[in-house]
C-alpha positions, 0 to 999 in steps of 0.5 A: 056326776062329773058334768053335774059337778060341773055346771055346780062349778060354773055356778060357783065360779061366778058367784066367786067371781062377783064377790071378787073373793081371794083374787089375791092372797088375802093373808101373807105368807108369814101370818098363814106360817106363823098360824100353822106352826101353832095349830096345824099337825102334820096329819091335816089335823087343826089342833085348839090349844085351849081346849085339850088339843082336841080337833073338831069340824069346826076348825077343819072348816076354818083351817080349810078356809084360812089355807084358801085366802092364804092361796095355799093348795098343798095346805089346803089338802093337807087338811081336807085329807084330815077331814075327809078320812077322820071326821066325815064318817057319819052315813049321812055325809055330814062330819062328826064334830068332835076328834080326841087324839087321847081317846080310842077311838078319837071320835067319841061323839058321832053327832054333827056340828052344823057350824064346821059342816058350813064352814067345811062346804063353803072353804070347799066350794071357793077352793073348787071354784077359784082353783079348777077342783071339781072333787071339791066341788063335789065334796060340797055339794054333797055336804050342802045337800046333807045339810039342806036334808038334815039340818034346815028345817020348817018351823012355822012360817020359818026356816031354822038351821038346826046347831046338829041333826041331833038333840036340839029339834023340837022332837028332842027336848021340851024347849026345842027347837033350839038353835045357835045364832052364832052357827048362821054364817050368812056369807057361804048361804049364796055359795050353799044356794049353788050347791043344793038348791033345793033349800031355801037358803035366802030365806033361811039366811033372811030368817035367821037374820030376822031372829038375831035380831029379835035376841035382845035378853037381859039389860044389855039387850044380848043374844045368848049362845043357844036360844029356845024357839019354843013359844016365847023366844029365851035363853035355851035350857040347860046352857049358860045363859050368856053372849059367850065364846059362841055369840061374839062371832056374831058382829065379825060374821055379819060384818064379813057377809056385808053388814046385813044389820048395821044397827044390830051390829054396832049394839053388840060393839057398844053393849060389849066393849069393855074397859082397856079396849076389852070384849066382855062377855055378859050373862043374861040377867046380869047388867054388869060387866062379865069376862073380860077377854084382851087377846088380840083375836077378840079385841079385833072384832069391835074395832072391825065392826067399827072401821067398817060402820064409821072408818075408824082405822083399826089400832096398829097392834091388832093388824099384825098377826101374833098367835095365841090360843087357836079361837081367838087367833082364827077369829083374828085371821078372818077379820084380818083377811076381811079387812084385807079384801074388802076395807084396806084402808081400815088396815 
């Protein structure tokens, strides 16, 4: 198993490498402070302050994440150990999705979340790559092979990434398969690919990039947060049928991948800015203007997507950290570290 883990790490290693991923620290170390006085307890735990200061894999995955392009180890751990004892207790070496300090026990909901699966593996895989770890390596490795077995699946001449194992297969429920174009972080597919290739993790991201694309519901031409792919593309039942919370990660994803789909990507800028500098959020049968959110960490996305599509510098109140709830401030630390590696001068 060791020498397995670590020819995996070789691999890695020069995917990393290529990518020139966190050669550098990629956020400073009054950003990363500032982040973890709000939102990281002394367990390892990343607590969503606005949402009942519960935890989820999610957030792990991106704590996970942040701690490595902060270029810090002992952080780094510290989370891991959370996730490792807290959430990865499922027997199919996936995390549970959901840790709720109010109930007994915490863990109220045993299913997955795809989403915090990837994002648990991919931070994993980079800090094992870039800082000689092999047990995280491996810790990858096992969570990318749960995910090849339980969460990538044939439909079709398509490969789908289900949202969890459970409840959203077409055996689950008459509008399945639904999935959650939001959940597809095509930027950890190539590391994923290293960690369990027996997926076809470039058709899969091709795939999954090929629906986005297609997800053109109501007037503005959206995708919605959850899709049914059962005959005609639409909205999933059973959701609200809106470009919410979960969709408008979607432009600051493919942007971090390399921008895959530029004409996708500056849709979703155009059809979202709102008024004053705002992202709205919009229902699917609604040509009108939804929920409009000002907090920096959503306002960062479109002014990302556009410095990167027509350099056009980033206004000066968006490049400096200040955070607010949990979601829109680790959106605003990954774009920020983004921008950092890979387009300064947008900064």
């Amino acid at each position: 198993m060791q020498s397995l883990a670590k020819a995996i790490a070789a691999g890695l290693f020069a995917v990393v490498l290529a990518s020139g991923a966190a050669s550098k620290p990629l956020i400073s170390a009054e950003a990363w402070n500032a982040y973890k006085e709000n939102f990281l307890d002394t367990s390892g735990r990343i607590i969503d302050t606005g949402n009942g200061n519960i935890s989820h894999s999610e957030g792990q995955g991106y704590g996970l994440l942040l701690a490595y392009y902060a270029d810090s180890p002992p952080d780094f751990e510290q989370i891991w150990s959370f996730t490792r004892t807290e959430l990865l207790v499922r027997d199919d070496g996936l995390a549970v999705w959901r840790w709720d300090p109010s109930k007994r026990p915490h863990v109220t909901d045993i299913n997955n979340a795809t989403d915090g699966d990837i994002l648990i593996a991919y931070a994993l895989a980079l800090a094992g790559a870039r800082w000689n770890r092999d047990d995280y390596t491996a810790a990858a490795s096992r969570i990318a092979t749960a995910l090849a077995s339980k969460a990538v699946v044939a439909h079709g001449e398509r490969l789908l990434l289900l949202p969890a194992v459970t409840g959203f297969a077409a055996a689950d429920r008459p509008d399945g398969p639904v999935i959650n174009p939001s959940y597809y972080i095509f930027e950890a597919f190539p590391l994923l690919a290293q960690l369990a290739p027996q997926a076809d993790w470039t058709k899969l991201s091709g795939d999954g990039l090929a629906l986005v694309e297609k997800m053109q519901f109501g007037p503005r031409q959206l995708p919605t947060d959850w899709v049914s792919l059962a005959g005609e593309m639409r909205p999933a039942d059973g959701f609200p049928g809106e470009y919410g919370y979960n969709a408008l990660r979607i432009p600051l994803y493919l942007a971090r991948a390399g921008n895959p789909a530029p004409a996708l990507v500056q849709r979703l800028r155009k059809q979202t800015t709102g008024p004053e500098d705002s992202l709205q959020l919009m229902t699917f049968d609604d040509a009108g203007p939804g929920t409009l959110l000002t907090d920096p960490g959503y306002r960062f996305i479109n002014h990302l997507v556009a410095c990167v599509a027509e350099a056009k510098p980033i206004p000066e109140d968006l490049r400096q950290f200040r955070p607010t709830l949990y979601y829109p401030s680790t959106l605003h630390l990954l774009g920020l570290a983004y921008a950092a590696e890979k387009h300064p001068g947008c900064l």
